[in-house]
N, CA, C and O atoms as a GROMACS GRO file, in nm:
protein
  284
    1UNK      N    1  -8.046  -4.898  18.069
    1UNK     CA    2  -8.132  -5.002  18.021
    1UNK      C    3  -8.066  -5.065  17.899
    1UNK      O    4  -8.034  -4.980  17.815
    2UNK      N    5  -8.036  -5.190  17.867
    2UNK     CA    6  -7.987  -5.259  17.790
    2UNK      C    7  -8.140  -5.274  17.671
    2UNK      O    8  -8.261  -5.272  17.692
    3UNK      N    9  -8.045  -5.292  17.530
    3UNK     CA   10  -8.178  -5.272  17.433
    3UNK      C   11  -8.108  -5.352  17.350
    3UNK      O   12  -8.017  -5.299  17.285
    4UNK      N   13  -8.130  -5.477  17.335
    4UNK     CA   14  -8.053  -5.602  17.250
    4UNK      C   15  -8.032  -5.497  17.077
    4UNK      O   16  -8.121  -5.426  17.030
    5UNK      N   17  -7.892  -5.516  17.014
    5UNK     CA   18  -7.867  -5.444  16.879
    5UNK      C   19  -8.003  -5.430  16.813
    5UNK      O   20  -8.061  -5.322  16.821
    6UNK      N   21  -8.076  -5.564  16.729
    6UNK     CA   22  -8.180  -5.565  16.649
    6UNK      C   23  -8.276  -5.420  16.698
    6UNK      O   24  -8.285  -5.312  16.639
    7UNK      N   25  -8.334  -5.461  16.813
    7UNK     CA   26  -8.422  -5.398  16.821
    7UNK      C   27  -8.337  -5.231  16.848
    7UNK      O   28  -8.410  -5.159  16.780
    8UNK      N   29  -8.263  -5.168  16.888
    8UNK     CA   30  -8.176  -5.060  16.885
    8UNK      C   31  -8.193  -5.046  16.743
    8UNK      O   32  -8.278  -4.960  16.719
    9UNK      N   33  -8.125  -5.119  16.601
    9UNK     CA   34  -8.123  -5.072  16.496
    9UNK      C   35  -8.257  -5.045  16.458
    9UNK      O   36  -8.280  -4.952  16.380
   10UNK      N   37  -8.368  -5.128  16.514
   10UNK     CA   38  -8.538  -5.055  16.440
   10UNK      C   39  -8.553  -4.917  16.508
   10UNK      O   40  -8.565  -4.798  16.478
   11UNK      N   41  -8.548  -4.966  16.574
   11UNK     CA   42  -8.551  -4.747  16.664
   11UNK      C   43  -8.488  -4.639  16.569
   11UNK      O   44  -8.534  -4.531  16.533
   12UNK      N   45  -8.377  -4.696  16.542
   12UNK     CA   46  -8.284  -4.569  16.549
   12UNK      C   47  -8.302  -4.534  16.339
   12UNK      O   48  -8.262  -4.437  16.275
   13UNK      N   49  -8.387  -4.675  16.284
   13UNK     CA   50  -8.476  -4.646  16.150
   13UNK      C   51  -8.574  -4.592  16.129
   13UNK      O   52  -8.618  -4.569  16.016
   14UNK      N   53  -8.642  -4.552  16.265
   14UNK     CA   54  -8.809  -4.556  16.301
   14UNK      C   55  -8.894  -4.638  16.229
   14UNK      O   56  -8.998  -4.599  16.176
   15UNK      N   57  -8.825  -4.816  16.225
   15UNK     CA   58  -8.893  -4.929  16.196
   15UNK      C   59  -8.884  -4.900  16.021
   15UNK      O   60  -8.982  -4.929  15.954
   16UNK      N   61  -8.779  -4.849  15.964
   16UNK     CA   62  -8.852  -4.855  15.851
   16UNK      C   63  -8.945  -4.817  15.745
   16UNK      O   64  -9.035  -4.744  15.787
   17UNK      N   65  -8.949  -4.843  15.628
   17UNK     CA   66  -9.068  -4.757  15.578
   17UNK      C   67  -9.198  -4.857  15.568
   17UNK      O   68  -9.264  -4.847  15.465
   18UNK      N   69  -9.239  -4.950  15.664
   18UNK     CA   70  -9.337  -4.990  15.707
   18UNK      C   71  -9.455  -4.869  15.699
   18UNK      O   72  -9.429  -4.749  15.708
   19UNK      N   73  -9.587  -4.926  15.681
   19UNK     CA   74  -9.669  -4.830  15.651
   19UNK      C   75  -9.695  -4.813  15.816
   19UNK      O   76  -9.758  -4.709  15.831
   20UNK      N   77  -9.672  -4.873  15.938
   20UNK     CA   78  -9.712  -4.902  16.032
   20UNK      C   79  -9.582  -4.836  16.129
   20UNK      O   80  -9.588  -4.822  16.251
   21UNK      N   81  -9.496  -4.808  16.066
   21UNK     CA   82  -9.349  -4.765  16.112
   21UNK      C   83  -9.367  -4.680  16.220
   21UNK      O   84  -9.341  -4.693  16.339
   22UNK      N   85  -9.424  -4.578  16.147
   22UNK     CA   86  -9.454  -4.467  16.297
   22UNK      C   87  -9.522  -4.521  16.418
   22UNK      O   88  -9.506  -4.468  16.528
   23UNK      N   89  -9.598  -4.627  16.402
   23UNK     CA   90  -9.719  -4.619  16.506
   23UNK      C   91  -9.569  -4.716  16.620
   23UNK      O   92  -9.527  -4.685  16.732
   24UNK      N   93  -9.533  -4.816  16.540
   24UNK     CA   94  -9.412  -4.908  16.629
   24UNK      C   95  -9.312  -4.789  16.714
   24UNK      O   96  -9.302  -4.774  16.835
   25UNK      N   97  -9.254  -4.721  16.618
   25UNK     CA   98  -9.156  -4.617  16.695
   25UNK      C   99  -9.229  -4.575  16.782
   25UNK      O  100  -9.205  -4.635  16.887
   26UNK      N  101  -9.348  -4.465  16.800
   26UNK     CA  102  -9.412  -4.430  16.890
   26UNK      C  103  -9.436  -4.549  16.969
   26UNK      O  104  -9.352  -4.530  17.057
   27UNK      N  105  -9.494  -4.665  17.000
   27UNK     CA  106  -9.536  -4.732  17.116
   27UNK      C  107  -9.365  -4.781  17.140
   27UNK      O  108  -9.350  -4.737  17.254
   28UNK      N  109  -9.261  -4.830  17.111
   28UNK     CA  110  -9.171  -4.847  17.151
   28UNK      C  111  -9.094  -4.786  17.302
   28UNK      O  112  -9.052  -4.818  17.413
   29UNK      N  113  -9.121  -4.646  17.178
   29UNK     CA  114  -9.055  -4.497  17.273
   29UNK      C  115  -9.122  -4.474  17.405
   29UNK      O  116  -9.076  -4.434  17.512
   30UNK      N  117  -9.260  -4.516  17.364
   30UNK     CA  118  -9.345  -4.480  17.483
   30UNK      C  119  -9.352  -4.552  17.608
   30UNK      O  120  -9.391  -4.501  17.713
   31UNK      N  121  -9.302  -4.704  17.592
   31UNK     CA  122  -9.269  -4.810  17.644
   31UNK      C  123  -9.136  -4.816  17.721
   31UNK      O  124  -9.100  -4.866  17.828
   32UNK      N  125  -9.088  -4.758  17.642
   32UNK     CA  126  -8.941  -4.696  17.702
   32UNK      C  127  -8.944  -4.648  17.848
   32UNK      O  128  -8.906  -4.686  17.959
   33UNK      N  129  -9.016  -4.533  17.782
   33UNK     CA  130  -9.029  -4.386  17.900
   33UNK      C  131  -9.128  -4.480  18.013
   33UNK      O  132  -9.109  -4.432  18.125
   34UNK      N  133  -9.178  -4.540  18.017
   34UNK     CA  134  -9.253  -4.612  18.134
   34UNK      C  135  -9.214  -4.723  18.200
   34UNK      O  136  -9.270  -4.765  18.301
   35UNK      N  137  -9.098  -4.783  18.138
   35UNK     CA  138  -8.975  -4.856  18.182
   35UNK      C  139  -8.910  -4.743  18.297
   35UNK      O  140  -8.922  -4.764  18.418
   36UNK      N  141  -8.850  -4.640  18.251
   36UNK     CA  142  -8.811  -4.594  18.316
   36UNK      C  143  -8.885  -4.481  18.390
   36UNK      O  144  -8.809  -4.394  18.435
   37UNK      N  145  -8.981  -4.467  18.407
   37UNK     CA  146  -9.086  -4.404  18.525
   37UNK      C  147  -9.072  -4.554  18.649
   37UNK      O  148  -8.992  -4.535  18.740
   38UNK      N  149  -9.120  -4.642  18.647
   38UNK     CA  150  -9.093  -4.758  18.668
   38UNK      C  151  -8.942  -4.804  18.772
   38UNK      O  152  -8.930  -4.868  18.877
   39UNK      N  153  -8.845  -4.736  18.685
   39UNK     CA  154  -8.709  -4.793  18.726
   39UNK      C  155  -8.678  -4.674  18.797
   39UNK      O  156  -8.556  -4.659  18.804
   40UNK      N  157  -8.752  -4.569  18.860
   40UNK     CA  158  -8.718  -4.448  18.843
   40UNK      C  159  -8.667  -4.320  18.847
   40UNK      O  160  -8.661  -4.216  18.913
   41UNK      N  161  -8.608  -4.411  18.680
   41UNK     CA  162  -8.561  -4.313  18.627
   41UNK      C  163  -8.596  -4.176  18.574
   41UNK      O  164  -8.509  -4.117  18.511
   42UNK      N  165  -8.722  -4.113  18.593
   42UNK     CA  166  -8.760  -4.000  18.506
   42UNK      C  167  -8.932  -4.001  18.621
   42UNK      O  168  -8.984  -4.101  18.670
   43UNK      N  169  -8.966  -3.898  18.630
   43UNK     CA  170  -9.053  -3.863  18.691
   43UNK      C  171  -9.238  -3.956  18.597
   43UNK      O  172  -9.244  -4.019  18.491
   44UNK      N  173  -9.335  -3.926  18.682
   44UNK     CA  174  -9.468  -3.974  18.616
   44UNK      C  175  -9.560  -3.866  18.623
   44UNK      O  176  -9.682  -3.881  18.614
   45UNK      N  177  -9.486  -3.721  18.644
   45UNK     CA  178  -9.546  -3.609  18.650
   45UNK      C  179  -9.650  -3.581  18.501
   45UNK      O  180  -9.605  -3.615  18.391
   46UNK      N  181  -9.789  -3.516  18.514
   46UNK     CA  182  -9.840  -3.477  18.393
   46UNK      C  183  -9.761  -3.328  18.326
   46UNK      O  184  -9.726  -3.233  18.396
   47UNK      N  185  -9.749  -3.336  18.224
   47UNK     CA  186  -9.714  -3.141  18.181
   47UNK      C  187  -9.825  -3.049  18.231
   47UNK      O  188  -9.945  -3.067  18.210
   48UNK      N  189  -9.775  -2.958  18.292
   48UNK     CA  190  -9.815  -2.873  18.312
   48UNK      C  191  -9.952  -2.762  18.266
   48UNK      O  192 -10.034  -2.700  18.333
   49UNK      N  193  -9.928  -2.775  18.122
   49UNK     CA  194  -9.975  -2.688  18.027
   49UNK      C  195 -10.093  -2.796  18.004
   49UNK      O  196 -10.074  -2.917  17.993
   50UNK      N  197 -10.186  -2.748  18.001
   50UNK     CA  198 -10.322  -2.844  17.969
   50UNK      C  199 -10.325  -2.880  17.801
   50UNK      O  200 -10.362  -2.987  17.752
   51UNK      N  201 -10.272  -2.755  17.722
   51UNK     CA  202 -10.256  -2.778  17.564
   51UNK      C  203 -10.141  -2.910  17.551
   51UNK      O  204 -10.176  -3.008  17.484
   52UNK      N  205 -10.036  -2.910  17.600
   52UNK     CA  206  -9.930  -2.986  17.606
   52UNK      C  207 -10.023  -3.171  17.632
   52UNK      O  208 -10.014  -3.273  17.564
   53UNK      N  209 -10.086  -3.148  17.733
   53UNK     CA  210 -10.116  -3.294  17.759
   53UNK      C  211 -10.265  -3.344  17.649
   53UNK      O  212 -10.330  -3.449  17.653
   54UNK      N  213 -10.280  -3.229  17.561
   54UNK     CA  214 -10.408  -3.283  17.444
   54UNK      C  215 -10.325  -3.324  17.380
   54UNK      O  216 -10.367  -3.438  17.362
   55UNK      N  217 -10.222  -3.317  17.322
   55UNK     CA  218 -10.093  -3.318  17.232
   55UNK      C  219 -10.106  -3.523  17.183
   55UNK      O  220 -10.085  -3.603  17.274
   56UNK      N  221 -10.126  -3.552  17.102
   56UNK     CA  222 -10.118  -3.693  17.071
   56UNK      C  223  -9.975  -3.718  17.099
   56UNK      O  224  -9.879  -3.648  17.065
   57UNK      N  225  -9.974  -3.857  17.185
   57UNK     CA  226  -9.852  -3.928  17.240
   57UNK      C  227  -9.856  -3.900  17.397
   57UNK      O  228  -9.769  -3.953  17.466
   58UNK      N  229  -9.960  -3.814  17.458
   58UNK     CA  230  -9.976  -3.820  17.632
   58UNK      C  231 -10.065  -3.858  17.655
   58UNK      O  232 -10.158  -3.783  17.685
   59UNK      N  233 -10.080  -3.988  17.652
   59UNK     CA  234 -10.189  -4.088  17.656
   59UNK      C  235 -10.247  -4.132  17.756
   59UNK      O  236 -10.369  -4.149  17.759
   60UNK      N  237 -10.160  -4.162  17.867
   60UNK     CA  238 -10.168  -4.241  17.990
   60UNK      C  239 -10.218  -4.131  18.080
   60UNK      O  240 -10.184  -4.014  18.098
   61UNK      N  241 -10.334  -4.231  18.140
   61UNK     CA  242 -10.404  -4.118  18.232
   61UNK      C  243 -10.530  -4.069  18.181
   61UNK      O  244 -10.605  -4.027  18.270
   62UNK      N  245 -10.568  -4.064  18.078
   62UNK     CA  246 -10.657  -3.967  17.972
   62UNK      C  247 -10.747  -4.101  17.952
   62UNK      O  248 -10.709  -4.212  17.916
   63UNK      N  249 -10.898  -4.052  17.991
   63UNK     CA  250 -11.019  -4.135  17.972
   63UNK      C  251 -11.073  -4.007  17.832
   63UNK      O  252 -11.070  -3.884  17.826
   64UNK      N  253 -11.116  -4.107  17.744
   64UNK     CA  254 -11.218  -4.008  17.701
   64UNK      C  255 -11.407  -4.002  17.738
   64UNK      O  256 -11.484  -4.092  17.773
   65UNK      N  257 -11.426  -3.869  17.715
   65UNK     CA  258 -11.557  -3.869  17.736
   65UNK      C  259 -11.658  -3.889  17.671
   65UNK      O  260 -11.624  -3.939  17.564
   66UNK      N  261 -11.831  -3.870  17.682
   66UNK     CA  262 -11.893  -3.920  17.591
   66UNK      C  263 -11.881  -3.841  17.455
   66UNK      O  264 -11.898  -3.893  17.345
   67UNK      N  265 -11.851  -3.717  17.474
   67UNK     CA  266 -11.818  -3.591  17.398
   67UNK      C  267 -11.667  -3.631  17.271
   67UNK      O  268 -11.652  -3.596  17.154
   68UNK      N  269 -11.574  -3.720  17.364
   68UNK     CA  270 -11.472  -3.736  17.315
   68UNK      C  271 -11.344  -3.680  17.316
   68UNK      O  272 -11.244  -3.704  17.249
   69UNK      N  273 -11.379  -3.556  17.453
   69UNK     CA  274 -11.311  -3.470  17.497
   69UNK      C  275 -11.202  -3.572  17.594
   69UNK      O  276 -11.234  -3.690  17.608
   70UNK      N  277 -11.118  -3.538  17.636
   70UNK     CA  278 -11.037  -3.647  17.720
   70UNK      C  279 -11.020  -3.510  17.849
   70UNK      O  280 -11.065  -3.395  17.859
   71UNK      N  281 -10.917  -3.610  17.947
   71UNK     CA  282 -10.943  -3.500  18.134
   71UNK      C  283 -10.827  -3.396  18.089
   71UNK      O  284 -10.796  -3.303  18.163
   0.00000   0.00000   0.00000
């Protein structure tokens, strides 16, 4: 996957010390990986481990409930 320089150099800063920095790196990365589920390159399998998929950043897929519990 081609990733024009600019945006390669914000990645590889994690955007910076933007107060917002992390949240960009994370949706970037995450954008990434679904590019390549997509192209595919890399599986759309869930983890295994039910603790693993509460884990903030395994987002996709996950409704929450009225509780606030997610699946």
């Amino acid at each position: 996957m081609d990733i024009p320089p600019q945006a390669a150099r914000q990645i590889e800063t994690g955007f910076g010390d933007r107060p917002n920095g992390e949240d960009l790196f994370d949706a970037v990365v995450g954008l990434l990986g679904m590019l390549q589920v997509l192209r595919g390159e890399r599986t759309n399998a869930a983890p295994a481990s039910p603790v693993v998929r509460r884990v903030e950043g395994w987002i996709l897929g996950q409704s929450a409930g009225l509780n606030g519990e997610v699946d």
